[in-house]
DRENVONU-999121 format. One record per residue (C-alpha): residue number from 1; residue in one letter; x, y, z. Coordinates in Angstrom, 3 decimals, always signed. Layout:
NUM  a  X  Y  Z
...
//
This chain:
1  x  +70.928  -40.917  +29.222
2  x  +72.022  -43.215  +32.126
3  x  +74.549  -44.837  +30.256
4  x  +76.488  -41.296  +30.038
5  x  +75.376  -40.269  +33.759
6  x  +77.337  -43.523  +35.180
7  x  +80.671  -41.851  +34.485
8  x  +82.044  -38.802  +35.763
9  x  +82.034  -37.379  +31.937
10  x  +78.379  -38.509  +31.204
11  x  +77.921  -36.816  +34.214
12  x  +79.445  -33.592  +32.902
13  x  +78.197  -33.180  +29.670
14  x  +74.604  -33.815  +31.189
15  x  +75.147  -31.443  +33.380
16  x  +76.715  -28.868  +30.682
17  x  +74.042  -29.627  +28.036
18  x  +70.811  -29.288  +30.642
19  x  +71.491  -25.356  +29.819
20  x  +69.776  -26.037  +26.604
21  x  +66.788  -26.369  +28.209
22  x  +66.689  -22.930  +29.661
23  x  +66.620  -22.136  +26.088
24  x  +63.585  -19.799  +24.896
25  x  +64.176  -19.711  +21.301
26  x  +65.520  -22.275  +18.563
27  x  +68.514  -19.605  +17.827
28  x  +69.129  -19.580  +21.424
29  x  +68.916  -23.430  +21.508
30  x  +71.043  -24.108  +18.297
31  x  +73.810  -21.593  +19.258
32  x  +74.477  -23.239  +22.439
33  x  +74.453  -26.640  +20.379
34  x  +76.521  -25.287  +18.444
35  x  +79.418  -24.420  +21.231
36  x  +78.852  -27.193  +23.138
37  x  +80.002  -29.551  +19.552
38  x  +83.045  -27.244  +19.549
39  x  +84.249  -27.715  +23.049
40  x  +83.549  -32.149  +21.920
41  x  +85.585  -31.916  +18.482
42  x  +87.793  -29.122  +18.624
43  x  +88.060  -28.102  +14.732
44  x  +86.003  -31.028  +13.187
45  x  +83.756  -29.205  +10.450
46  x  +80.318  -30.015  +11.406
47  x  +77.079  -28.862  +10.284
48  x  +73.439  -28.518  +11.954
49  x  +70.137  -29.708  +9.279
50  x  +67.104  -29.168  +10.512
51  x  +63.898  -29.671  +8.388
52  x  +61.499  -26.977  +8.061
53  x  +58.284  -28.690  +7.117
54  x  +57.432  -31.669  +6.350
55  x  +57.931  -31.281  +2.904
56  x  +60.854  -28.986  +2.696
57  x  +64.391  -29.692  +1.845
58  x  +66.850  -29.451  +4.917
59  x  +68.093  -25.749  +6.279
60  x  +71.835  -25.246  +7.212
61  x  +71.286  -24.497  +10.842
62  x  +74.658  -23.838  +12.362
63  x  +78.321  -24.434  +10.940
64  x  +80.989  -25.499  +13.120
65  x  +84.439  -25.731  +12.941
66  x  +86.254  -24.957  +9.177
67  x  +86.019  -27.147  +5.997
68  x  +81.859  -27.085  +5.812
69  x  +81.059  -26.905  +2.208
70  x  +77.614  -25.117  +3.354
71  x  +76.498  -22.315  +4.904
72  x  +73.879  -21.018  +7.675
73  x  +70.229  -20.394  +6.214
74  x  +71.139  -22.604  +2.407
75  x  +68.720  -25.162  +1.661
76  x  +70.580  -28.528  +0.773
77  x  +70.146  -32.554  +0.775
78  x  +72.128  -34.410  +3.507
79  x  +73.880  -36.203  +0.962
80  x  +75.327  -33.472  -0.891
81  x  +78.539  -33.431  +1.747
82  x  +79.842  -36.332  +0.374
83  x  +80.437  -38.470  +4.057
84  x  +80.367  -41.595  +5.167
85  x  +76.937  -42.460  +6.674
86  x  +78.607  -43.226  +10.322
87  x  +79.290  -39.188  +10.195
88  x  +75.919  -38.110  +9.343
89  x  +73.325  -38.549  +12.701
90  x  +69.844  -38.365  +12.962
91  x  +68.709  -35.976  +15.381
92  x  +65.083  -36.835  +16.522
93  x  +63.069  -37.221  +19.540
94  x  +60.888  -40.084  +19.646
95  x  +58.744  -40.398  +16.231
96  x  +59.457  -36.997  +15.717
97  x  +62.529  -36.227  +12.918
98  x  +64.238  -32.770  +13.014
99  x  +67.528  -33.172  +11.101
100  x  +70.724  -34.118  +10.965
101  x  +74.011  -33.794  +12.509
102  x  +77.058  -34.128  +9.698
103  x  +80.427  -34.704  +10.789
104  x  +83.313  -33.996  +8.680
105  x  +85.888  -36.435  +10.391
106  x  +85.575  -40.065  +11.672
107  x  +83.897  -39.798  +15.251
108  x  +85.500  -42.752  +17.544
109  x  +83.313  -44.804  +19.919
110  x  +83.914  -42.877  +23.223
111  x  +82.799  -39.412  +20.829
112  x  +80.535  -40.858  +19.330
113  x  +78.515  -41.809  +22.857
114  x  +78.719  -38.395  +24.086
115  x  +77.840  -36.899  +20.712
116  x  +74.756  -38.863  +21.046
117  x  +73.761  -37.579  +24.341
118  x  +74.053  -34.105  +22.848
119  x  +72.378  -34.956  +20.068
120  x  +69.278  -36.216  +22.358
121  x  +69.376  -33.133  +24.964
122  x  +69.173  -30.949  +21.555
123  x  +66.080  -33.028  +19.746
124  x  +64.175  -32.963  +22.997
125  x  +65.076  -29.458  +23.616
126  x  +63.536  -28.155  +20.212
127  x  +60.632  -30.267  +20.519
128  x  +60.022  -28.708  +23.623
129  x  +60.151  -25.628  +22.565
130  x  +57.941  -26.176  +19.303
131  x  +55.320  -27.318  +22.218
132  x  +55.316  -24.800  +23.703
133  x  +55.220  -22.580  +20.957
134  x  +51.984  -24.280  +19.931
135  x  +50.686  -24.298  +23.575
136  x  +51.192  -20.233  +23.959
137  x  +49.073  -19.784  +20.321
138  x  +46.907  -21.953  +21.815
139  x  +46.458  -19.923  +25.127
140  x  +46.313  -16.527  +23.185
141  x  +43.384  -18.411  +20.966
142  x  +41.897  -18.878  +23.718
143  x  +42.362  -15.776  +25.322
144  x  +41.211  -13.987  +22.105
145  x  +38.076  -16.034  +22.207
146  x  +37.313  -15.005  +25.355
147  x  +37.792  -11.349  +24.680
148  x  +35.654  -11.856  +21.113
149  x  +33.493  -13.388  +23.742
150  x  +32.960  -10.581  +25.680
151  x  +32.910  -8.165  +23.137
152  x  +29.979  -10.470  +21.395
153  x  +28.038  -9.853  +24.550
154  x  +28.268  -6.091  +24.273
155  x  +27.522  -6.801  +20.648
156  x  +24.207  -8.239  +20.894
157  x  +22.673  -6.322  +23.176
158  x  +22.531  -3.676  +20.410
159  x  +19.362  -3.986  +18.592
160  x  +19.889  -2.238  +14.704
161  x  +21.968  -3.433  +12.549
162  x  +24.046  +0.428  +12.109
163  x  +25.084  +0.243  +16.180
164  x  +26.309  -3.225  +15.531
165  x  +28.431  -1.659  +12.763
166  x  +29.662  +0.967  +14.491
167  x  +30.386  -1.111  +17.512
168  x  +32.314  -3.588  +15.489
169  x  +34.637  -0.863  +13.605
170  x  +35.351  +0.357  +17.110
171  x  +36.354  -2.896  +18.152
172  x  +38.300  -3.727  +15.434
173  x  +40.191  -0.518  +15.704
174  x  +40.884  -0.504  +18.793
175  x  +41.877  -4.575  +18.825
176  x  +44.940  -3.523  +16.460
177  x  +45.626  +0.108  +17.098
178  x  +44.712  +1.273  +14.081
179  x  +44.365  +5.028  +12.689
180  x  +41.695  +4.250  +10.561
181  x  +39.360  +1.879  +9.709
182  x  +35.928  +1.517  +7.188
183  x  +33.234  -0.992  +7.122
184  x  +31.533  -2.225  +4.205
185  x  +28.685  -4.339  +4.090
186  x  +26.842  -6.229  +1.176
187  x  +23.682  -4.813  +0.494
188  x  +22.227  -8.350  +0.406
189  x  +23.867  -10.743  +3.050
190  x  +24.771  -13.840  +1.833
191  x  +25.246  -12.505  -1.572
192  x  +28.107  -11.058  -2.878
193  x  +27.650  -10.352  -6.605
194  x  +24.906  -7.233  -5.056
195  x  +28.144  -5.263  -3.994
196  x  +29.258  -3.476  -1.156
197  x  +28.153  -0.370  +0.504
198  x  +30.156  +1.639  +2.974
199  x  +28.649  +1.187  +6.294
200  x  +30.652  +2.814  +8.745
201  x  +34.044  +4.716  +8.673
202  x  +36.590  +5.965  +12.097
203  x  +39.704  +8.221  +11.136
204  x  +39.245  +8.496  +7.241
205  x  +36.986  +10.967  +5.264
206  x  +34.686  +9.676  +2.912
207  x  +35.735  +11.231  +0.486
208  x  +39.203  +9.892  +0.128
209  x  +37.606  +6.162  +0.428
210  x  +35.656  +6.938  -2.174
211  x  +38.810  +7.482  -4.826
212  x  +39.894  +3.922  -3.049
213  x  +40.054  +1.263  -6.549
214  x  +41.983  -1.442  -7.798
215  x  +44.629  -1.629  -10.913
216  x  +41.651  -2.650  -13.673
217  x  +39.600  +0.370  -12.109
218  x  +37.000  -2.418  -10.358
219  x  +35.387  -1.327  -7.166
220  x  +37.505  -1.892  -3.976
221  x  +37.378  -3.757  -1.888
222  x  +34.941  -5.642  -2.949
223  x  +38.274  -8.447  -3.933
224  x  +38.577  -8.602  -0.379
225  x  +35.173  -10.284  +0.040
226  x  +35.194  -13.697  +0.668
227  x  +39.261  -13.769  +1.646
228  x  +40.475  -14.653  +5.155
229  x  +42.169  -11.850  +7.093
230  x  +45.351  -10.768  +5.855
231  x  +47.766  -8.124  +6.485
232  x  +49.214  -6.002  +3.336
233  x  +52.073  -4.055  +4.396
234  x  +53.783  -1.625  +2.571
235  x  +56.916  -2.076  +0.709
236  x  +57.398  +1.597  -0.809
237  x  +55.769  +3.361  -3.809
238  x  +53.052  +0.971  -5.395
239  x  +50.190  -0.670  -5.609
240  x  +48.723  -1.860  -1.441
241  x  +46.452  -4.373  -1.239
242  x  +45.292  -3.798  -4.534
243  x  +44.791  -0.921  -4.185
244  x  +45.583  +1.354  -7.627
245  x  +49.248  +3.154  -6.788
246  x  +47.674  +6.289  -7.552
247  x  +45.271  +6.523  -4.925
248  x  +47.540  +4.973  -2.348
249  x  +48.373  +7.822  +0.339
250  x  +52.025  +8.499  +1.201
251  x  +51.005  +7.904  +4.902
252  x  +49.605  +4.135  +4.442
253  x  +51.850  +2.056  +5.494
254  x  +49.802  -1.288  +5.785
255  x  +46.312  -2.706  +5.572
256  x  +44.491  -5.153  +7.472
257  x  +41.493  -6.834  +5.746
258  x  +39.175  -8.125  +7.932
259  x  +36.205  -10.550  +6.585
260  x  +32.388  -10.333  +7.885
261  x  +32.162  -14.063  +6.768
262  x  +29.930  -17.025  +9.347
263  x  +29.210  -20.259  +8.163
264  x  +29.935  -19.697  +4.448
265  x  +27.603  -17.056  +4.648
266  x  +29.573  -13.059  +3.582
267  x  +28.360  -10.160  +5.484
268  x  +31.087  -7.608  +4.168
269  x  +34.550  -6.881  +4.668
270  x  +36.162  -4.560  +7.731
271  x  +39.490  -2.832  +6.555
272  x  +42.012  -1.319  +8.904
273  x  +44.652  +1.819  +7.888
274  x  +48.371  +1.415  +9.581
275  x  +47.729  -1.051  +12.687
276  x  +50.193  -1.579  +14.458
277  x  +51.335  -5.088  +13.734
278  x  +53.812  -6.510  +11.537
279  x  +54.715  -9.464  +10.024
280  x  +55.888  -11.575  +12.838
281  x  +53.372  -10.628  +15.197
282  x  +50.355  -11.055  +12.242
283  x  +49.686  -14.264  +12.255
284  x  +48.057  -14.108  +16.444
285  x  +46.282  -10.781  +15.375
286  x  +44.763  -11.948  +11.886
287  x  +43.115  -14.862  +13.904
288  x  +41.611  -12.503  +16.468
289  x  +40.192  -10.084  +14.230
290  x  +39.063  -13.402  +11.509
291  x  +37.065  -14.400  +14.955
292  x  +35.744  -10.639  +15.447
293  x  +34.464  -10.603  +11.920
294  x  +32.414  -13.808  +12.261
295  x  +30.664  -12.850  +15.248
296  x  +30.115  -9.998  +13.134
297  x  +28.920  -11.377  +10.537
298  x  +26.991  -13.651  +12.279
299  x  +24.830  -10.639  +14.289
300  x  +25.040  -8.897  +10.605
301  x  +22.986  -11.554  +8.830
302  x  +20.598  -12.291  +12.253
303  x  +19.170  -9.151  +12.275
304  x  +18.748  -8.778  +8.494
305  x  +17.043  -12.172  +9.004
306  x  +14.742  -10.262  +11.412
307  x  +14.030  -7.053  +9.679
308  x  +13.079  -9.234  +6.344
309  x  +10.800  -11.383  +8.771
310  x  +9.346  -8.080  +10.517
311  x  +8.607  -7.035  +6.728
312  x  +7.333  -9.691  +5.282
313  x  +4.881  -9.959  +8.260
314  x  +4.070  -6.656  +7.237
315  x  +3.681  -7.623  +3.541
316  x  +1.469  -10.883  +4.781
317  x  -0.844  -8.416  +6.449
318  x  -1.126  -6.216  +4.057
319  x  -1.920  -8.957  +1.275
320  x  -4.360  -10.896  +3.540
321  x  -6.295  -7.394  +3.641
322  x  -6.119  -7.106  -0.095
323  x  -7.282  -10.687  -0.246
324  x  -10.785  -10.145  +1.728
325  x  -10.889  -6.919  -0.450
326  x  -10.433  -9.114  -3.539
327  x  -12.889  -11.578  -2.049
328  x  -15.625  -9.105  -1.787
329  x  -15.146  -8.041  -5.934
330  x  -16.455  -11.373  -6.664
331  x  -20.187  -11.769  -6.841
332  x  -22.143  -11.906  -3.546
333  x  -25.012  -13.940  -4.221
334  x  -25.995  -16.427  -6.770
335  x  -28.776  -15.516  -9.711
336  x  -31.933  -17.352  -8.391
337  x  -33.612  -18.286  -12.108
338  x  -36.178  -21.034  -12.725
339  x  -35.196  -22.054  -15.980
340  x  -31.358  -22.240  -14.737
341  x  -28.932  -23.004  -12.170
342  x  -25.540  -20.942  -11.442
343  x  -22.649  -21.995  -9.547
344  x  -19.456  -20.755  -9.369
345  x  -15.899  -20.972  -6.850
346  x  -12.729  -18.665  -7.845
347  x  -9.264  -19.319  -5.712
348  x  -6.437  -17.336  -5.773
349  x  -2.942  -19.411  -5.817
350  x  -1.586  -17.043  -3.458
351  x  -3.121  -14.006  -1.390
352  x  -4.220  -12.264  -4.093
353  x  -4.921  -13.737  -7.720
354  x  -5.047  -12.469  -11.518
355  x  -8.933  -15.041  -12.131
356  x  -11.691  -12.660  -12.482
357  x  -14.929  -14.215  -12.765
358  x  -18.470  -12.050  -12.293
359  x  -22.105  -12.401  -12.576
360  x  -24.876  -9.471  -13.371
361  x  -28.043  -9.834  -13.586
362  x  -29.866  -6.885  -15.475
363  x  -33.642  -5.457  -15.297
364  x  -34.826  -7.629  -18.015
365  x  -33.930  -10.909  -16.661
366  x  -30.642  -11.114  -18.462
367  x  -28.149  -12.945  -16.656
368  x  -23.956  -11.476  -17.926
369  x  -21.367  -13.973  -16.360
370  x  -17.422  -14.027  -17.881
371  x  -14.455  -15.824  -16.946
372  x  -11.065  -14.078  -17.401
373  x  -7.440  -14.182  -16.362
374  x  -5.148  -11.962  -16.363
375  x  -1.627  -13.079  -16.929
376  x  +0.915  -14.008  -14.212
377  x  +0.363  -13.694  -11.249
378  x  +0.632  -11.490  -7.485
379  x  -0.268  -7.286  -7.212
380  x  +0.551  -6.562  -10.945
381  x  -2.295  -9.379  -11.730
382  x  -4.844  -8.541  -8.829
383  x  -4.755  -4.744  -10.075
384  x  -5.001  -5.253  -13.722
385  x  -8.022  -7.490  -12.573
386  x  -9.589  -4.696  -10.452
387  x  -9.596  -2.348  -13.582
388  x  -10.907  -5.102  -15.795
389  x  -13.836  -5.590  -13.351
390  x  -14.490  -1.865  -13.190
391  x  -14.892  -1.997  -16.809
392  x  -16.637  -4.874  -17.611
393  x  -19.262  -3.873  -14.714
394  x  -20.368  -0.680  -16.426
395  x  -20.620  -2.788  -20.365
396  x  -22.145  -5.882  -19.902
397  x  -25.221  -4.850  -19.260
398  x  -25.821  -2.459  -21.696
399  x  -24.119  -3.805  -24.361
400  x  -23.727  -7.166  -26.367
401  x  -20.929  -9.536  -24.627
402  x  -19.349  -8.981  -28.304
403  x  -19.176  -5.272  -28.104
404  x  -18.074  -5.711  -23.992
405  x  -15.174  -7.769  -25.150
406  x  -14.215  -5.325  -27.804
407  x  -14.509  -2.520  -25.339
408  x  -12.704  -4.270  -22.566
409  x  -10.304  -5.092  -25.482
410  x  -9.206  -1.291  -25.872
411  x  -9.068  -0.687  -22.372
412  x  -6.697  -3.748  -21.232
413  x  -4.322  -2.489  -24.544
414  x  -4.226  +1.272  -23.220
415  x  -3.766  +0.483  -19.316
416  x  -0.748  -2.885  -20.114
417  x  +1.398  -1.071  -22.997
418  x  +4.291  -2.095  -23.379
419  x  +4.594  -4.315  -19.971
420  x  +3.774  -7.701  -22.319
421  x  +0.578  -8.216  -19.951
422  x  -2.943  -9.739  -21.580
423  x  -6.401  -10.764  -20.308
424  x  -8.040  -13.778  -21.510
425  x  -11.693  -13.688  -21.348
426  x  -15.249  -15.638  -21.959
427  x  -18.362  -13.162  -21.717
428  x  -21.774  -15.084  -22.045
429  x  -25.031  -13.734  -21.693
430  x  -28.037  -15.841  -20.620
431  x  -31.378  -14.972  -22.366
432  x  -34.741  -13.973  -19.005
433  x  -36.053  -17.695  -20.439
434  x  -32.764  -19.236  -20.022
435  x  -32.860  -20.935  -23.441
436  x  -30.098  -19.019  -25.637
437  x  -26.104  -18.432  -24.695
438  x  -24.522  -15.337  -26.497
439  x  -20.718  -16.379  -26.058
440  x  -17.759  -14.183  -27.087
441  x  -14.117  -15.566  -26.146
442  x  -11.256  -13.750  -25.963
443  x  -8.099  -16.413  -26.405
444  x  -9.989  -17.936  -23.055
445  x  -9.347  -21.649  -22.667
446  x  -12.030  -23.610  -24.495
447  x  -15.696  -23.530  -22.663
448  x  -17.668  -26.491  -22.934
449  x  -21.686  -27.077  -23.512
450  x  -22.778  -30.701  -22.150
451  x  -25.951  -31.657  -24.595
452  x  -28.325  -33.380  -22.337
453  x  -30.369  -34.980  -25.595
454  x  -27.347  -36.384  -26.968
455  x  -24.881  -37.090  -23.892
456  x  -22.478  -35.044  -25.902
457  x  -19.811  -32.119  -25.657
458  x  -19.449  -29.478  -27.864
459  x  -16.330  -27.165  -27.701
460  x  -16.361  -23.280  -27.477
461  x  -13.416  -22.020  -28.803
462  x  -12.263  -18.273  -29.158
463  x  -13.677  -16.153  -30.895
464  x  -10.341  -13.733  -31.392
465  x  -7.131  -12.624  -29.488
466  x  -6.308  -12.356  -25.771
467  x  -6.876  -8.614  -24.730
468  x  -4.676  -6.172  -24.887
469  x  -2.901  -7.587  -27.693
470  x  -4.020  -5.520  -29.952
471  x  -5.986  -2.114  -29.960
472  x  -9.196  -2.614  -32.154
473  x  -9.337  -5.948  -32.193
474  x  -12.922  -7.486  -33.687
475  x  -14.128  -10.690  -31.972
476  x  -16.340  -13.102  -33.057
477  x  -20.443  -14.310  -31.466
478  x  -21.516  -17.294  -31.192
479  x  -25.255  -18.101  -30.436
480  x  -26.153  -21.223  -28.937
481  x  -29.295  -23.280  -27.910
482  x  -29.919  -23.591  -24.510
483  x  -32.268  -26.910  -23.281
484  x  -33.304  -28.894  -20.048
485  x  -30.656  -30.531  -18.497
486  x  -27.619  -28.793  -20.760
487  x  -24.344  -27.227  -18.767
488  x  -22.324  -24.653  -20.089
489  x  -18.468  -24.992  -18.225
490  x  -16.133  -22.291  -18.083
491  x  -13.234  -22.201  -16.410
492  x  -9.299  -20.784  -15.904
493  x  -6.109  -22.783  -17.229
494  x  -5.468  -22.974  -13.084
495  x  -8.022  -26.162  -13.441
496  x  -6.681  -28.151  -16.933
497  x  -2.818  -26.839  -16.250
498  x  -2.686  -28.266  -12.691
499  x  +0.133  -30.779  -12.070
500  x  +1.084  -33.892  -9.781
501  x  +4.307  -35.357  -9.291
502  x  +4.829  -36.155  -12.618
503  x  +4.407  -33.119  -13.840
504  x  +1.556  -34.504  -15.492
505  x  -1.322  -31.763  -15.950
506  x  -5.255  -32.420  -15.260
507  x  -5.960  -31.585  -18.923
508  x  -9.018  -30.696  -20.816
509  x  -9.853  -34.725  -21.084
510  x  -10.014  -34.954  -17.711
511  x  -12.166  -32.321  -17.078
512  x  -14.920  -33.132  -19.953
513  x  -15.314  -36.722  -18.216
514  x  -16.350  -35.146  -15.287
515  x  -18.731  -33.122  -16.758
516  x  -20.099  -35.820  -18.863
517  x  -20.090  -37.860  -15.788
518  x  -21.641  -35.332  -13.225
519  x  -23.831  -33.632  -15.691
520  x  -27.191  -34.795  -14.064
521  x  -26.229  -33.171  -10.478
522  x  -26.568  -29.556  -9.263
523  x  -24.136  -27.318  -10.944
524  x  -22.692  -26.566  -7.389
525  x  -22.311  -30.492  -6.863
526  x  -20.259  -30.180  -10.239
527  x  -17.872  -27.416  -9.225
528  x  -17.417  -29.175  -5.868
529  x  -16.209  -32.139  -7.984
530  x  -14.070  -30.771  -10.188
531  x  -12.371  -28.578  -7.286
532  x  -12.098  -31.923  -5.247
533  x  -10.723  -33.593  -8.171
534  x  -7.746  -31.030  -9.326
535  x  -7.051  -31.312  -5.668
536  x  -6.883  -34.968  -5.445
537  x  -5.111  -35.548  -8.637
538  x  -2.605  -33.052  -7.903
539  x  -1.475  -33.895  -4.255
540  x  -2.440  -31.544  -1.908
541  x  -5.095  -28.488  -1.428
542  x  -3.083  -26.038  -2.208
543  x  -2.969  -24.763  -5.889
544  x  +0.014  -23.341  -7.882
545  x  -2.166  -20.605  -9.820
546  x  -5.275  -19.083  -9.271
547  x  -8.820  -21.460  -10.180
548  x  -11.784  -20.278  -11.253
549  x  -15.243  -22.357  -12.376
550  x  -18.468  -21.229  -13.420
551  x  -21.475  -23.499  -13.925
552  x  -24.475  -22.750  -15.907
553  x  -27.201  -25.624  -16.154
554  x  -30.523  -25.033  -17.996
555  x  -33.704  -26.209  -15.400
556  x  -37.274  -27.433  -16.612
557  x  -39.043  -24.053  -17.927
558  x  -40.582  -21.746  -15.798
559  x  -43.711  -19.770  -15.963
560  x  -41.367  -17.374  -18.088
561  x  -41.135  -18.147  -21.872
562  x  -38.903  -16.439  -24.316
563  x  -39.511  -13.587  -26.176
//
């Protein structure tokens, strides 16, 4: 530029191209490029490229003069004017590369200089104005944030989650001038296959949304979830924003779809009738409303975060209630027999478990003890469990634990039908002396009777079918010996099915070397073991499904004898 300002024509065409400067558009700035390369090369055909993107061809700017090949707004390559490369200039600004400048006719030196100067005046002049055009998006971003700002603050002092809908369509509305507007919501956050419900509506009857669907007849708009905001505007009979053309009102003449997404996380979608916005003025508008619907979203999915955590604190209560109720089904106190000794621990997984385990003692002396466990696990479990106890208390003691299990049998069949749910159950009945085991099993895991004399294990397997299987089911007795220093084991699959990190389970091995091992102790000392050992071997105190142990250990005789 100093070069050209040394002379009194440098001088001049600085002076006469500084008016592109003042320039506030690039048609403004390329039509006054355009004249001022006329009034330098009076009737030299010359032609203005500019690139559009990065990866676009070059645009046919401006034509001057007559013998162009090319006209304003055609795509073409620089090369397809077939000129000498002295005629064709870059126009650029630093690292920056806008175009080209092609000249039809040899340009001589002293042209040539002042061409350049033009040329420079014009790269910095669109550069400038590309700056600013990015500077003013970036002040109405900024400005928009603020206001989204604001409007967030209004937003979360509302405390339910239908005010902050109906404080966000208003919003929305009123951000873009719409007639009407609807909001739909997910009826899980966070997922979108659970579909949308209609949360909120301004300027449209219900019923008319409700005819709203696409082409293939699929719900709408639930193919807006997920999108970013877009404006669909009307280009005369047809389909609008997917919308099927026969539901499309003759007074819609756009849409704007505005996302409830934060974080990756969908809340809904927020869809606008006839704003009033176009095309050109879209792109500023779709970003402010894009920024609405994620603060949107965001207070959407915080306070269904808070009424699931309100709810489950409800649920918690409520199930550690049922558990102390549970708790107080099991037995209270331990039989206190001379000729045996009774021990027993049952723990839930969770709250509330499916293990029943109970011991009666009747008039005679008898002692009635089962095991059972209903399947799965949770409230289905625990009240299946409740009824089984109800039952079993008013058989066992009258009856044979043979003819209890049949009983019980019918009853678990009648009350589970269909549902696929079962009971597995050990009954045993311990004679006043404390010498002879009546066992009946159920598809219970296997129990198992130490043998004091021998240091051996024998294996009680079952005698028939889980209950509720089938209706009328017959089970088999077995009738066992009971002498000093023998222990009778039952237990739930909670103690051989427990895992470590492996996914190795404790396993019925396991469990019969403790016994063997910790026969000559209390049985309480033995159910403390084998607790402490599931626990050990597994990692942690906790337990994955419900445990239950009963102990039965035959003592040195007491002044009873059998009968």
């Amino acid at each position: 530029m100093t070069v050209y300002e040394s002379t009194p024509v440098g001088r001049g065409v600085a002076v006469g191209l500084a008016g592109l400067h003042a320039c506030r558009s690039r048609e403004e700035v390329s039509d006054a490029m355009a004249k001022k390369l006329a009034e330098l090369m009076p009737g030299v055909a010359m032609a203005v490229l500019l690139a559009q993107d990065e990866s676009s061809s070059l645009r046919v700017e401006r034509v001057v003069g007559v013998g162009c090949p090319w006209r304003v707004g055609e795509d073409v390559a620089s090369g397809s004017w077939p000129v000498p490369a002295s005629q064709r200039l870059a126009i650029s600004y630093r690292e920056y590369r806008l175009g080209f400048l092609v000249v039809g006719d040899e340009i001589d030196a002293s042209a040539r200089n002042v061409i350049d100067a033009a040329l420079a005046h014009y790269g910095v002049a669109l550069v400038n104005l590309t700056f600013n055009a990015e500077a003013l998006r970036a002040t109405d971003n900024y400005c928009a944030s603020l206001q989204a700002l604001e409007e967030g603050i209004v937003l979360f002092q509302e405390e339910s989650a239908e005010a902050v809908q109906a404080r966000l369509l208003s919003l929305a509305s009123s951000m873009l001038h719409a007639t009407a507007a609807a909001l739909y919501v997910l009826r899980e956050i966070g997922d979108p296959a659970s579909g949308l419900a209609l949360a909120a509506t301004l300027g449209m009857p219900e019923s008319l949304l409700a005819t709203f669907a696409c082409d293939d007849g699929s719900p709408w708009p639930d193919n807006l979830v997920g999108q970013p905001a877009q404006l669909f505007e009307s280009q005369g009979p047809g389909s609008l924003a997917g919308l099927d053309e026969s539901v499309v009102p003759d007074i819609l003449d756009n849409v704007v779809a505005m996302p409830l997404r934060y974080h990756g996380v969908d809340a809904g979608v927020c869809v606008l009738f006839n704003a009033s916005i176009d095309a050109e003025s879209g792109r500023d508008y779709l970003g402010r409303v894009q920024s609405l619907g994620q603060l949107g979203a965001a207070l959407l999915h915080r306070l269904q975060l808070e009424a699931v955590a309100i709810q489950n604190r409800a649920i918690e209560r409520e199930l550690q209630i049922a558990e102390i109720i549970q708790r107080r089904l099991l037995p209270a106190a331990v039989p206190t027999k001379e000729c045996c000794d009774f021990a027993w621990l049952s723990i839930p997984a969770r709250f509330i478990g499916g293990d029943y385990l109970d011991i009666l003692e009747s008039e005679d002396g008898e002692v009635n003890a089962v095991v059972a466990d209903v399947s799965g696990h949770g409230i289905n479990s625990a009240l299946l469990m409740s009824s089984f106890r109800g039952a079993y208390r008013g058989e066992a003691t009258r009856a044979t634990p043979t003819a209890t299990i049949e009983s019980l049998n019918d009853v678990v069949a009648h009350e589970v039908g269909s549902t696929g749910m079962f009971v597995t159950a050990i009954a045993v009945r311990v004679s006043p002396c404390g010498y002879k085991l009546t066992i009946c099993s159920a598809g219970h895991n296997p129990g198992f009777l130490f043998r004091a004399a021998t240091g051996t294990i024998e294996t009680i397997d079952s005698g028939g079918p889980p209950l509720g299987f089938l209706a009328g089911a017959r089970f088999e007795e077995r009738v066992l010996e009971f002498t000093v220093g023998d222990v009778l084991l039952l237990y739930t699959d909670g103690v051989t099915e427990a895992a470590n990190g492996d996914d190795e389970m404790f396993g019925e091995e396991r469990l019969t070397d403790l016994l063997s091992a910790h026969a000559g102790g209390t049985a309480a000392e033995l159910v403390e073991t084998i607790r402490a050992e599931v626990s050990t071997f597994q990692g942690r105190e906790h337990f994955e499904d419900d445990l239950s142990i009963l102990v039965v250990k035959a003592r040195q005789r007491g002044a009873n004898t059998c009968a």
